[in-house]
C-alpha positions, 0 to 999 in steps of 0.5 A, a space after each residue: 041040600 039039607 034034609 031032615 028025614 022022617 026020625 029027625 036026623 040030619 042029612 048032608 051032602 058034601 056040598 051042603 057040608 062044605 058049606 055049612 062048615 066053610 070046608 073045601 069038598 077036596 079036604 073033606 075028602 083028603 080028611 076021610 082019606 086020613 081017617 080025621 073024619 071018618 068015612 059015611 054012609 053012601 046012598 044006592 047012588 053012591 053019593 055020600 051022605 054026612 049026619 050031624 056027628 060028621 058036621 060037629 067033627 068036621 067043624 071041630 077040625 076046622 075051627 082046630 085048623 083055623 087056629 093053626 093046629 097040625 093035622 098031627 095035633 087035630 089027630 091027637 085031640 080027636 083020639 083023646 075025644 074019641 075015647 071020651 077018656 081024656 081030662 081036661 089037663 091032657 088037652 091043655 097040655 097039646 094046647 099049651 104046647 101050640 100056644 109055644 110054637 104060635 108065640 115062636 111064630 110071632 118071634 120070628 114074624 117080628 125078627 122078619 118085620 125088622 129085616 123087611 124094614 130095614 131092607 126097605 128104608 135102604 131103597 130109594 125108590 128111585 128108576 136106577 137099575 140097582 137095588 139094595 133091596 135084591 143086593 141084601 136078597 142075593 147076598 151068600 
């Protein structure tokens, strides 16, 4: 449950955090684990306790994900950010540089598309054993 504490700071658990950001409780921790969103504070409990800058980061990395960056490319937009030292050109250069594999994507998706269909209208649909469909699959 979200808390916020006498000097106004915000304070989550990781169930809270998860779904205020729509992330898995396991990723969360695998990213801490890889050092994406780095490690909080613990209670004397030892329960972990997230802050506002860890919800920003994580829904950065999220929305980063979502849009299918790398982990290596969320890691190399985070160290530009991190050393507030970064210009908008280097950004839009691992952008761009996403932008031409996203597009080789769709490439490729609409050469499968053609395969899929021509497959497709090959089969009959009929209750005979064989099928053109596992032929062309099974092919060397």
């Amino acid at each position: 449950m979200a808390k916020i504490t006498k000097s106004r700071a915000l304070t989550l658990s990781i169930g809270e955090l998860s779904k205020r950001t729509g992330c898995n409780i396991e990723t969360i921790r695998f990213y801490e684990k890889i050092g994406i969103l780095p490690s909080p504070p613990r209670t004397a409990g030892g329960h972990r306790v997230y802050g506002e800058d860890h919800l920003k980061r994580l829904t950065f990395v999220r929305r980063c994900r979502d849009l299918g960056f790398t982990l290596d490319e969320v890691r190399a937009l985070l160290s530009l950010v991190d050393g507030g030292d970064y210009t908008c050109a280097e950004i839009e250069k691992i952008t761009l540089e996403h932008l031409g594999e996203v597009r080789q994507k769709i490439s490729d998706l609409k050469k499968l598309e053609r395969v899929l269909k021509e497959m497709a209208s090959q089969c009959s649909g009929g209750t005979v054993p064989e099928c053109p469909i596992i032929d062309a699959l099974s092919k060397i």
